[in-house]
C-alpha positions as CSV (number, residue, x, y, z in Angstrom):
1,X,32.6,-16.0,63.5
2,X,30.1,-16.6,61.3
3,X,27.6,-19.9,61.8
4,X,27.3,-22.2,59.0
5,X,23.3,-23.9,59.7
6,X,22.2,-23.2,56.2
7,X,23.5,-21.4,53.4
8,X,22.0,-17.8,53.7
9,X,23.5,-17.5,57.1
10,X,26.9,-15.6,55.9
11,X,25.1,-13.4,53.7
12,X,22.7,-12.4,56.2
13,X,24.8,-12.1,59.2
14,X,26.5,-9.6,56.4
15,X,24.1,-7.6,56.2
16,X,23.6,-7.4,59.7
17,X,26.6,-6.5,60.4
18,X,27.1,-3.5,58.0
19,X,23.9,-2.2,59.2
20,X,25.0,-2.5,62.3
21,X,28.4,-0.8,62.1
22,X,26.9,2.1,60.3
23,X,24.3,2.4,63.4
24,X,27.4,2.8,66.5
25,X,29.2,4.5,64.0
26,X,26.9,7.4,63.7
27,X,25.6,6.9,67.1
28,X,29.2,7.2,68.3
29,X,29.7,10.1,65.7
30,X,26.4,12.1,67.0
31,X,27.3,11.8,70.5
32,X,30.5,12.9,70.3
33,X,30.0,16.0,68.5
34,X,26.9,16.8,70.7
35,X,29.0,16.5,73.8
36,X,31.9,18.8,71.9
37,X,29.0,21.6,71.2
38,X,28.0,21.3,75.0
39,X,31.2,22.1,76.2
40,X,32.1,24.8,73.7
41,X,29.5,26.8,73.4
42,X,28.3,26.2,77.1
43,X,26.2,29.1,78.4
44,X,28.7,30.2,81.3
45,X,31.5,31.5,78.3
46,X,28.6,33.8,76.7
47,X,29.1,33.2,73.0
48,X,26.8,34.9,70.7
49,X,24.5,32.6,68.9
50,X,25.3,33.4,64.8
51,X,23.0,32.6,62.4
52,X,24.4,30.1,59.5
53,X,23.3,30.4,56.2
54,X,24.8,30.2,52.6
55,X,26.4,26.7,53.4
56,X,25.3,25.0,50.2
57,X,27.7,21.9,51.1
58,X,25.9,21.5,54.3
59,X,22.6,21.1,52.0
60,X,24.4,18.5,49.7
61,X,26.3,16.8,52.5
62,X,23.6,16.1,54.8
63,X,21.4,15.0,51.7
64,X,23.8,13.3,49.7
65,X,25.6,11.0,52.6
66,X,22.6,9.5,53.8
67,X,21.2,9.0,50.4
68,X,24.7,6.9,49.5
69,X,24.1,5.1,53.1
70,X,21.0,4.3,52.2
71,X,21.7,2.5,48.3
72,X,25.3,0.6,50.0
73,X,22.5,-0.9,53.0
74,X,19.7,-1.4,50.3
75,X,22.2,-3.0,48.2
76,X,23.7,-5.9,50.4
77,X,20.3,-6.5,51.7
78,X,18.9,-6.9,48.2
79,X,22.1,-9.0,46.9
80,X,20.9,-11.1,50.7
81,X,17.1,-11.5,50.0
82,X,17.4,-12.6,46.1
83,X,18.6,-16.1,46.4
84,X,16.0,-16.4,49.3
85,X,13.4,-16.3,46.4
86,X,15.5,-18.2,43.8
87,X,15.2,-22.1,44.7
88,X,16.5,-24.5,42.4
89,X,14.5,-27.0,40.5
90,X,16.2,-29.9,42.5
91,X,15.1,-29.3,45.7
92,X,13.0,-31.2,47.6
93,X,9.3,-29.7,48.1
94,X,7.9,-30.4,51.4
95,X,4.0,-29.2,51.7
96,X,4.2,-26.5,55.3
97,X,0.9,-26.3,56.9
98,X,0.2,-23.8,59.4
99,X,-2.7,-23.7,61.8
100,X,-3.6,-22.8,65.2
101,X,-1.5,-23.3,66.5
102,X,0.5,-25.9,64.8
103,X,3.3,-26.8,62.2
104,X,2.3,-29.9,60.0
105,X,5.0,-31.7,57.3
106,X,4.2,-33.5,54.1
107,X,6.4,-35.4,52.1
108,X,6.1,-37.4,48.8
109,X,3.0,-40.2,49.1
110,X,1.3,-37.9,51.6
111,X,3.4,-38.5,54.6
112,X,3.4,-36.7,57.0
113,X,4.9,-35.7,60.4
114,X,5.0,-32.4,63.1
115,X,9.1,-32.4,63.0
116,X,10.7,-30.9,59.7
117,X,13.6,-33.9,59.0
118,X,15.5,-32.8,56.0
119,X,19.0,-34.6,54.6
120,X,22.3,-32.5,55.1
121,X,23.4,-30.5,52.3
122,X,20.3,-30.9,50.0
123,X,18.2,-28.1,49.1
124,X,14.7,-28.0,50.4
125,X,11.7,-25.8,49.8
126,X,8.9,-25.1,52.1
127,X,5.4,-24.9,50.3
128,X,3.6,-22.8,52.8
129,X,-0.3,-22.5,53.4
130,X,-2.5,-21.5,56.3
131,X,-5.5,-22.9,57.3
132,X,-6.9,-20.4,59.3
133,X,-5.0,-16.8,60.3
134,X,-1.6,-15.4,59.3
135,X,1.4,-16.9,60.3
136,X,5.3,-16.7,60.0
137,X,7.8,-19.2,59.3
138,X,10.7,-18.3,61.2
139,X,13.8,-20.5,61.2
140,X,16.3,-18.0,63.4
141,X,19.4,-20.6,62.6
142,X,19.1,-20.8,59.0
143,X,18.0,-16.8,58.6
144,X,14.9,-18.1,57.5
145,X,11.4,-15.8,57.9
146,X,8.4,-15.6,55.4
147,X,4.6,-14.9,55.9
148,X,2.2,-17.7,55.7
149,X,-0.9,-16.0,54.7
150,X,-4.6,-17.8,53.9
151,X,-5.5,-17.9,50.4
152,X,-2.1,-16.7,49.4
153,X,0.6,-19.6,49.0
154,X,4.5,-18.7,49.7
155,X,7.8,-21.1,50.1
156,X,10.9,-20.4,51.8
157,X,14.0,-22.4,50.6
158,X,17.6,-23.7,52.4
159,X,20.4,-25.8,52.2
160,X,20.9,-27.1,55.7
161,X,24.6,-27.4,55.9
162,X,25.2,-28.6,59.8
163,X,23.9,-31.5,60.9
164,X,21.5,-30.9,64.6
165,X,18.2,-30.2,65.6
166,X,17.0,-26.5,65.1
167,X,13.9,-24.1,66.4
168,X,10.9,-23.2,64.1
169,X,8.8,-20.9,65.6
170,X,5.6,-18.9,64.7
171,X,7.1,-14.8,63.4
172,X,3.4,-13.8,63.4
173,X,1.0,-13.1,66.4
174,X,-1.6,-15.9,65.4
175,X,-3.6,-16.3,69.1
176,X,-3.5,-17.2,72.3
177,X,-1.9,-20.2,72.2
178,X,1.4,-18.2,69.6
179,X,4.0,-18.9,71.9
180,X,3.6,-22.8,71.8
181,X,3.2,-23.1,68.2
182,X,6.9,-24.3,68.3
183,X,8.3,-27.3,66.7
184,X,12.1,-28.6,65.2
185,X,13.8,-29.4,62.0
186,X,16.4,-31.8,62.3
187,X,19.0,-32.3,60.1
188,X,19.8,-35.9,59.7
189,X,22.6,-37.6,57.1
190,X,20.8,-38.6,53.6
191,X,20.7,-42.1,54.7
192,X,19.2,-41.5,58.4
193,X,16.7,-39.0,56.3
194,X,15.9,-42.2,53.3
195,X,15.6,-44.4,56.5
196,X,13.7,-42.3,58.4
197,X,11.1,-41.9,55.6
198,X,10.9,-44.9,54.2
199,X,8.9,-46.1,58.0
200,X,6.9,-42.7,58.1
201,X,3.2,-44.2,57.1
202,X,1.1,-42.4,54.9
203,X,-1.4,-40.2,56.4
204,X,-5.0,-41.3,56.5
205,X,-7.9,-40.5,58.0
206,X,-9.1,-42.2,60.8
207,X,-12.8,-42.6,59.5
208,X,-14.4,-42.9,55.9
209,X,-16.8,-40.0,57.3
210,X,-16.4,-37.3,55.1
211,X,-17.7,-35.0,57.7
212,X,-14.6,-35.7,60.2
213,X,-12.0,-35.5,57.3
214,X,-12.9,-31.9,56.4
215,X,-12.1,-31.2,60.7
216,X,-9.4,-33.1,60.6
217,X,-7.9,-31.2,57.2
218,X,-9.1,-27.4,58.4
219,X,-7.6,-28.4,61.9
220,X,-10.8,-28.0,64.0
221,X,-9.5,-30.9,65.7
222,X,-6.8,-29.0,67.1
223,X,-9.0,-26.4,69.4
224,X,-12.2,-29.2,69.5
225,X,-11.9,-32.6,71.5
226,X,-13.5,-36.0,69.9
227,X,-13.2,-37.6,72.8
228,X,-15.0,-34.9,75.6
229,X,-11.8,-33.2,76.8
230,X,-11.9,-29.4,77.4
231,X,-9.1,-27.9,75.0
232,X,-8.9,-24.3,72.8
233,X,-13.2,-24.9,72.4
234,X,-15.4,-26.9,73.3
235,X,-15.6,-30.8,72.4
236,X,-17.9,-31.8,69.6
237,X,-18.7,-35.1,71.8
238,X,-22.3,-34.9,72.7
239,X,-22.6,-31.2,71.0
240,X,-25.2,-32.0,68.5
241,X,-28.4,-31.2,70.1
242,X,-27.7,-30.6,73.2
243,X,-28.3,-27.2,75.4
244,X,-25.7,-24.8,75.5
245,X,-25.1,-22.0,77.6
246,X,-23.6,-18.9,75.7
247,X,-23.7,-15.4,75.8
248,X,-25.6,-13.1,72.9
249,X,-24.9,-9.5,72.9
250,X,-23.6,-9.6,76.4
251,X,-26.6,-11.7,77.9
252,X,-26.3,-14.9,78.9
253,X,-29.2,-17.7,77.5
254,X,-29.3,-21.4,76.8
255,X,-29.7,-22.6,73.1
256,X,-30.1,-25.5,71.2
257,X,-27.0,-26.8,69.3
258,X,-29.2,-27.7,66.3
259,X,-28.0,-26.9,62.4
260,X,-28.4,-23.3,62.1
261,X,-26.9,-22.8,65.8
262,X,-23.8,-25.1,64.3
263,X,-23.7,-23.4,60.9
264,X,-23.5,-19.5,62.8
265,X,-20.5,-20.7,65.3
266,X,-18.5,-22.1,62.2
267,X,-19.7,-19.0,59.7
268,X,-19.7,-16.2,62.5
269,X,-18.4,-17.6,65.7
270,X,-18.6,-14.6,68.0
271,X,-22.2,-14.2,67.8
272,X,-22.7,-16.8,70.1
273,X,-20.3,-17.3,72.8
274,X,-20.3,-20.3,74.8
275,X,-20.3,-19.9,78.4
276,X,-16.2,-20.4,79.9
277,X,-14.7,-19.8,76.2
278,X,-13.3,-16.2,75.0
279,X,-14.2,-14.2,72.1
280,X,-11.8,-13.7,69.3
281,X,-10.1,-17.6,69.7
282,X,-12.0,-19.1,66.5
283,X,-12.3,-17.0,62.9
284,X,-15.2,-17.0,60.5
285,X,-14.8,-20.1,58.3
286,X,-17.0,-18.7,55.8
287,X,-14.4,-18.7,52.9
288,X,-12.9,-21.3,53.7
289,X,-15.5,-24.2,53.7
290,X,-18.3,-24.9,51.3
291,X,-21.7,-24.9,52.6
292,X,-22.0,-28.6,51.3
293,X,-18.4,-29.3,53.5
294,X,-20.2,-27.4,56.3
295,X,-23.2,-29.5,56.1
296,X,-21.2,-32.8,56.2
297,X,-19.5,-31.6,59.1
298,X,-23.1,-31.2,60.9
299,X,-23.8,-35.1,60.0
300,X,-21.1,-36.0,61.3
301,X,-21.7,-33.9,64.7
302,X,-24.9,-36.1,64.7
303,X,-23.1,-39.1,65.0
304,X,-20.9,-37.7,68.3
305,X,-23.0,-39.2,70.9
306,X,-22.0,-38.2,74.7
307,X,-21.8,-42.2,75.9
């Protein structure tokens, strides 16, 4: 029986199944004619092999079948995957962040929240960016899966049709941490979702520092303590100017976390390897941040005293 989460379950589950039938049926169909020519023509009767040739239906029939086969699948999937990119124009945008290795929701006036709550029955579309490396939106309930690539936007739309809560998940092999970038989306009646809403405050940054909004939008806060902790990387408390142990080209020196040392971690951050941290965890922000935005980020390491 099919489920009813959202509205492209039926259609998908469709698919699925046709696909699916046509698998075991050939599967089944294979096998039993294979086991048929084994005991036939098994070697202890002594048939003579014959050569077969001039079988022109054979030719069509082997080409024409799974050419058929392959339009009917081709076609349900396709009549499937249209409406996925056909959202109306009354549905309600919600701005998806991805980053490593986290799922962030904005709503109208810039709230914001790490649950997905959407109202019952309404249409939604997710505007979906990436901060940092690719990612996938993957809602398995609702049939829901699209790429969230940097520097390329995408959406994915529904109608959630069963009130609950529900599993997003990451489809794309984004790092270390992949398996806990995990959240929900709850599906709540239009009044709980108008309620709920209506006491979600506006995002805001915690400091006029421009420096510590651009971590705080790019998510370097996510992988890089404030407050000293040991997380993802290391804490920017106390990082300015002190001496850091890394390694360079496999050997293992002190350095000075001065500006150039801080512009190379955020521009090329495998050159330098700090000491207890792995390679490969952080990627080259280079397009992502101006060198202006890099350079406030720098003043504002200044200001990250140790006490």
């Amino acid at each position: 029986m099919f489920s009813n989460a959202s509205n492209f379950v039926q259609g998908v589950d469709k698919v699925f199944l046709i696909i699916l039938g046509i698998s075991f049926f050939f599967m089944i169909a294979i096998t039993g004619v294979m086991i048929y020519f084994i005991i036939k023509y098994n070697r202890s009767k002594n048939i003579p092999a014959v050569q077969v040739k001039d079988r022109p239906w054979l030719e069509v029939a082997r080409t024409v079948i799974p050419l058929l086969l392959t339009i009917l699948m081709f076609y349900y999937g396709y009549a499937a995957y249209l409406p996925m990119r056909q959202p109306p124009k009354n549905a309600m945008v919600v701005k998806t962040t991805a980053r490593m290795w986290k799922w962030t929701f904005e709503y109208t006036g810039g709230k914001q929240y790490d649950t997905l709550y959407v109202p019952v029955n309404k249409p939604v579309k997710l505007v979906l960016t990436s901060l940092d490396v690719i990612h996938g939106m993957f809602i398995p309930s609702f049939r829901i899966k699209q790429d969230v690539v940097p520097g390329r936007p995408n959406f994915a739309w529904f109608i959630p049709q069963e009130l609950g809560e529900y599993d997003i998940m990451c489809s794309a092999y984004c790092g270390v941490l992949h398996s806990s970038m995990l959240t929900k989306v709850k599906v709540v009646s239009e009044k709980d979702f108008n309620k709920w809403l209506s006491t979600l405050v506006a995002n805001k940054p915690a400091t006029a520092n421009p420096g510590l909004v651009i971590l705080q939008k790019t998510g370097c806060v996510a992988c890089h303590s404030l407050d000293g902790s040991k997380i993802i990387g290391p804490t920017f408390k106390g990082l300015y100017d002190s001496s850091v142990d890394v390694i360079t080209d496999g050997k293992t020196h002190k350095v000075a976390a001065n500006d150039q040392y801080l512009k190379t971690s955020i521009t090329d951050p495998d050159k330098d390897i700090v000491v207890g941290y792995n390679k490969g965890l952080m990627k080259s922000y280079s397009t992502l941040l101006k060198p202006d935005e890099i350079q406030k980020i720098i003043d504002y390491l200044k200001t990250m005293k140790s006490k």
